[in-house]
C-alpha positions in Angstrom: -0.7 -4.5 -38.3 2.3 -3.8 -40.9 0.8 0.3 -40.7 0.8 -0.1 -36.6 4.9 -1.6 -36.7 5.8 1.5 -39.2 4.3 4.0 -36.8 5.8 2.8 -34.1 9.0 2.2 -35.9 8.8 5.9 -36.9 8.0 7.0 -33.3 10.8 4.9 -31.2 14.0 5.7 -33.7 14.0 9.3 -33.9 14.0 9.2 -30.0 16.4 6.2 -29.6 18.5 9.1 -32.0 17.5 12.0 -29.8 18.7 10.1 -26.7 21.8 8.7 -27.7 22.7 12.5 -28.9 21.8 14.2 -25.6 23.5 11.6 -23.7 26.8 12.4 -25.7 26.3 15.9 -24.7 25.3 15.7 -21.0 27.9 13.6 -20.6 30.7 16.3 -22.3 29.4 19.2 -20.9 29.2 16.8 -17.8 33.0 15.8 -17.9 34.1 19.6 -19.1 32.5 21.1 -15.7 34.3 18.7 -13.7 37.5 18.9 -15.4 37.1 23.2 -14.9 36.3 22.7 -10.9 39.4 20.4 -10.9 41.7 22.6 -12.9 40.1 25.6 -10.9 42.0 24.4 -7.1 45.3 24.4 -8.7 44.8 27.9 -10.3 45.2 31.2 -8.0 44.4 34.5 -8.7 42.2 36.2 -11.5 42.8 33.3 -13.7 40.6 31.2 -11.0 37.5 33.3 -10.6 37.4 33.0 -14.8 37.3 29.4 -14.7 34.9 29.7 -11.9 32.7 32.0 -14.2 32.9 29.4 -17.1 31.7 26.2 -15.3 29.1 27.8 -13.5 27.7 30.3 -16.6 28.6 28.4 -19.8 28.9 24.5 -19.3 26.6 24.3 -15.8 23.8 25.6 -17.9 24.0 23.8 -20.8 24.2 20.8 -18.1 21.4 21.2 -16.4 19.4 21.7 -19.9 20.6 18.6 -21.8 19.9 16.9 -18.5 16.1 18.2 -18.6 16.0 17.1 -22.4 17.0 13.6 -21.7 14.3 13.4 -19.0 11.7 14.8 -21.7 12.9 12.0 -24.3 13.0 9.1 -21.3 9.4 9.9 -20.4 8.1 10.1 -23.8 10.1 6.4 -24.1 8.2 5.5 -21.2 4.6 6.0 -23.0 5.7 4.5 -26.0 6.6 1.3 -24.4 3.0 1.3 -22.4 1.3 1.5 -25.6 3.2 -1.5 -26.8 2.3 -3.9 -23.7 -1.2 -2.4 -23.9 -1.3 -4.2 -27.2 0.6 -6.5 -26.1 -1.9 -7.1 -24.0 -5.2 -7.3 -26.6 -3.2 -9.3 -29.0 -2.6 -12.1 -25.8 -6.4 -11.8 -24.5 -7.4 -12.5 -28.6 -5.4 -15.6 -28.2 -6.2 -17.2 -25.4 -9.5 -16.7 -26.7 -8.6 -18.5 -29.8 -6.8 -21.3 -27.9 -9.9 -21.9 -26.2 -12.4 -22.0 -28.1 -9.9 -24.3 -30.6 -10.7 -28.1 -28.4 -14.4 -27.3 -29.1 -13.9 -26.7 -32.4 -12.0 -29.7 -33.1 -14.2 -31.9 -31.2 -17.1 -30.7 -33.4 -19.1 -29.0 -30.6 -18.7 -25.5 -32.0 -18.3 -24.8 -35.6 -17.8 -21.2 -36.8 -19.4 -19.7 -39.8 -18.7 -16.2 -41.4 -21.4 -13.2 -42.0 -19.6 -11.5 -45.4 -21.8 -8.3 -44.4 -19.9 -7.4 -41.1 -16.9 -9.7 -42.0 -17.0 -11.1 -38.3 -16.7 -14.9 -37.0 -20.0 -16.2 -35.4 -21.0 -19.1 -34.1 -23.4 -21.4 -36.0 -27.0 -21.8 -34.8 -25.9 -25.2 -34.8 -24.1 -25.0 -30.7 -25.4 -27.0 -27.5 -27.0 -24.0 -25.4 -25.4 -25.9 -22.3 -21.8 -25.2 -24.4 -23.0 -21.7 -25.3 -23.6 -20.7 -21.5 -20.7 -22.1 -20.4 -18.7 -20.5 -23.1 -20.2 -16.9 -22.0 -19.5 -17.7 -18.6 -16.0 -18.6 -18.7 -15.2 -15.8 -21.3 -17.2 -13.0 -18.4 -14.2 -15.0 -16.6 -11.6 -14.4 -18.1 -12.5 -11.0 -18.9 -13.3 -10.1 -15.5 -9.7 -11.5 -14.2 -7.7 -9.8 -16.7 -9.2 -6.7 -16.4 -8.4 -7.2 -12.7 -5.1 -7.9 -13.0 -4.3 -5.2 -15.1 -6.1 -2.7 -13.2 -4.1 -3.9 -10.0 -0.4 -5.0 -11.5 -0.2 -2.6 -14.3 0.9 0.6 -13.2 3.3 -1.0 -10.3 4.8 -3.9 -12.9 5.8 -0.5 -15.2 6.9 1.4 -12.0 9.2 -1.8 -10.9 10.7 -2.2 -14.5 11.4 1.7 -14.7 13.2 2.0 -11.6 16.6 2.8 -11.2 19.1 0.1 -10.2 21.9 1.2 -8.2 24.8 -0.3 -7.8 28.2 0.8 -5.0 32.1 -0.2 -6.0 35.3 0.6 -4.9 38.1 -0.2 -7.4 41.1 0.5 -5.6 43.1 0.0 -9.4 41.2 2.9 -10.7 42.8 6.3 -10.3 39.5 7.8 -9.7 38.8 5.5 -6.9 41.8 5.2 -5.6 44.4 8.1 -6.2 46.7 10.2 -3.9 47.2 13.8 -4.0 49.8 16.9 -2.6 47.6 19.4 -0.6 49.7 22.8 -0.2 47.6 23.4 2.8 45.7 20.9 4.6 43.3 21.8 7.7 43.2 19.2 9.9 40.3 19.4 13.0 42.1 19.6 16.1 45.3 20.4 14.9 45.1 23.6 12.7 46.4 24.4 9.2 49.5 21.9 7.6 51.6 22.6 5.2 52.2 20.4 1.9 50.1 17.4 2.9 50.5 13.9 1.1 46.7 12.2 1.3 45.7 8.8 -0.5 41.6 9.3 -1.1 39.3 6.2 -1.0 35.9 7.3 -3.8 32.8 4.9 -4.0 32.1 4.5 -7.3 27.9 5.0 -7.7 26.2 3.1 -11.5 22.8 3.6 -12.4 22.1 0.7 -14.4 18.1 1.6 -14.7 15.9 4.4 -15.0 17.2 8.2 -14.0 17.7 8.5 -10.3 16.7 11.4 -8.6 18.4 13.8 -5.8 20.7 10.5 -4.9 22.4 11.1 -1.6 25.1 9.4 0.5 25.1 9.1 4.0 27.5 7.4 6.7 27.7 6.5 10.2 30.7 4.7 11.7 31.3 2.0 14.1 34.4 0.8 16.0 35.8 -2.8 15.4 33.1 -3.9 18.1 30.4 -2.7 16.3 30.0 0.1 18.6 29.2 3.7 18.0 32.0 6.1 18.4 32.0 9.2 20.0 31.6 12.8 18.4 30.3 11.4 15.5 26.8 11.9 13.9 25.4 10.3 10.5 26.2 12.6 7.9 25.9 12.9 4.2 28.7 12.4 1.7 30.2 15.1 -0.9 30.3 13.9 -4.5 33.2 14.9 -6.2 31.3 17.7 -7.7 31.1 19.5 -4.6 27.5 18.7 -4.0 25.4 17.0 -1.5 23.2 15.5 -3.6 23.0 14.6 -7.7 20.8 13.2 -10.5 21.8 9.5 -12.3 20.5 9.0 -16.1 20.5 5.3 -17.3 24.2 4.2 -17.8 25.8 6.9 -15.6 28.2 6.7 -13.0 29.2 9.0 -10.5 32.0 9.0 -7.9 31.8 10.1 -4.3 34.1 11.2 -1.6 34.4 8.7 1.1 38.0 8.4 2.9 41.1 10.3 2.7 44.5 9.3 4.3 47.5 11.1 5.5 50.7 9.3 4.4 53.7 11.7 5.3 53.8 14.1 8.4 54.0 11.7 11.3 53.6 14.1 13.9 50.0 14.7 12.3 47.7 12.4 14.8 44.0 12.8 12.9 45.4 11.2 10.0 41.8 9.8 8.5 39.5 12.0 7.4 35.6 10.9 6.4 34.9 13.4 3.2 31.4 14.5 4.6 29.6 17.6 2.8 28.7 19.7 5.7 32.0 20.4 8.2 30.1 23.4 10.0 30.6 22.9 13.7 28.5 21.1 15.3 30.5 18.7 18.2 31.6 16.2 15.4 34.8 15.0 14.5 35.2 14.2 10.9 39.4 14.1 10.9 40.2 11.0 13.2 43.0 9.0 14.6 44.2 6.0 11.9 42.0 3.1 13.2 40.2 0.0 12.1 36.7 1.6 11.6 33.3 0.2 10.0 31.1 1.9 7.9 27.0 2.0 7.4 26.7 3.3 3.7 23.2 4.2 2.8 22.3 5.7 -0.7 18.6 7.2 -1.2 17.3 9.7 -3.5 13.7 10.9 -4.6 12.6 8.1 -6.3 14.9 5.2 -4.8 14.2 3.2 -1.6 17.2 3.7 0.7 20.3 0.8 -0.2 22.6 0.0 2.6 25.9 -1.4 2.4 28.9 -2.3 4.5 32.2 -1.3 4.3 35.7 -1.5 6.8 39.1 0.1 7.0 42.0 -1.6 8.5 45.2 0.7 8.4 48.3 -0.4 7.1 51.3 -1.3 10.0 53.1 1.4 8.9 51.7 4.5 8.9 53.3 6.1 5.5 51.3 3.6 4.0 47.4 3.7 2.2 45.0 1.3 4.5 43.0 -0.9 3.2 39.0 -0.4 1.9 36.9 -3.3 1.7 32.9 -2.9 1.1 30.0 -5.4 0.6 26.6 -6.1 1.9 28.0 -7.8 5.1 31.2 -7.6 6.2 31.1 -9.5 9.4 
């Protein structure tokens, strides 16, 4: 037993090691690629298209490996810890077998004497035959149902306890929630191009509190204040802030997504709310809209994740110069 803890002991550290490591590093290079697409709108020129040229050949890259890696070291974690409930599993079957076979033993019905040649406990010649069937029977039994159970509940018990757990926030006192921003030139649909463009933008902030998640994705659909559908309006995915429709989750990550933005200067502007969706090719849909009390169906999914649906509602401020209001949960009403 003391060999089977120092193997194991040797196996799980160097990987607890190796994980901790690469999640340092996904999570630099991570940081570094978002920090270049940011610094990359407010530069013009030549300089831009180098910036471009290091995020997407020298820290994209080394992303996208370190991000493989840790999915190497989480699997191997994965079969590491089935081998420990497998044995966690022989050690409990031995001792329920101890535990019952110990009443009979104490009421004198069963003793137990030792063969030295094969060093294995046997039971004396010495047992009621009735006791001895009955003991074979009910250890068939036992067997038989534990064998069932792990054949049926194993493999979903260590798919349920490996799954990733999800989790949806706004924080309107974080700045990467909740932050506002001078666009030089603003395109708003319907109205054309606008020149220096104040906008507050509302992010949903997405944790990963479980195993990695997989192609996540954000989609929306919006209701009016009666719950109705509006018009020229389809459900649509969400952009995350990396510019992408959809992303990967380790354990302990978060992620923020583009949800709302608001125009807070230029009055004669009318589409003043904007829903940040990923795709704004035309298609008879009107993602720039009139400031309004709307409500939100938020649905995350990915690959490996069954779809999670919250709620969430904007009421606009009485003065229009002014941030509305963001409220989410899993029922607003």
């Amino acid at each position: 037993m003391d060999n089977l803890k120092a193997q194991l002991k040797t196996t799980i550290d160097p990987a607890q090691e190796l994980k901790a490591g690469g999640e340092t590093v996904h999570n630099v290079y991570g940081e570094m690629s978002i920090s270049l697409n940011r610094l990359a709108k407010l530069v013009r020129g030549e300089n831009r298209w180098k910036i471009d040229d290091w995020s997407r050949y020298i820290f994209e890259p080394f992303f996208q490996k370190s991000e493989e890696t840790l999915n190497t070291v989480y699997s191997n974690q994965k079969e590491v810890r089935k081998l420990i409930f497998r044995i966690s599993l022989i050690v409990g079957f031995v001792l329920i077998l101890i535990f019952f076979l110990l009443p009979l033993i104490k009421s004198n019905r069963v003793t137990l004497s030792f063969n030295f040649n094969t060093n294995l406990p046997r039971l004396s010649n010495s047992l009621d035959p009735s006791i001895s069937n009955n003991l074979t029977q009910n250890f068939m039994a036992i067997s038989t149902f534990l064998a069932v159970i792990v054949a049926l509940f194993a493999e979903r018990f260590w798919k349920w306890k490996d799954r990733p757990k999800i989790k949806i926030d706004f924080d309107k006192s974080s700045d990467r929630c909740f932050r506002w921003a001078m666009v030089p030139l603003c395109n708003i649909q319907d109205e054309g191009q606008r020149k220096d463009v104040k906008k507050y933008y509302f992010r949903l902030k997405v944790t990963n509190d479980g195993d990695a998640a997989i192609k996540l994705r954000v989609r929306v659909d919006i209701k009016d204040e009666t719950g109705r559908e509006i018009e020229r309006f389809e459900p649509s995915t969400l952009q995350w802030i990396n510019k992408k429709e959809e992303t990967d989750l380790l354990k302990g990550e978060s992620e923020y997504v583009n949800f709302l933005s608001q125009v807070v200067n230029s009055p004669e502007i009318k589409n003043r709310l904007t829903i940040e969706i990923f795709d704004t090719s035309p298609r008879g849909i009107a993602w720039d809209r009139p400031l309004d009390t709307y409500e939100y169906a938020v649905t995350i999914y990915g690959e490996n994740i069954k779809p999670i649906l919250i709620h969430a509602k904007f009421v606009p401020d009485s003065n229009i110069m002014k941030p509305g209001k963001l409220t989410i949960g899993t029922s607003l009403r």
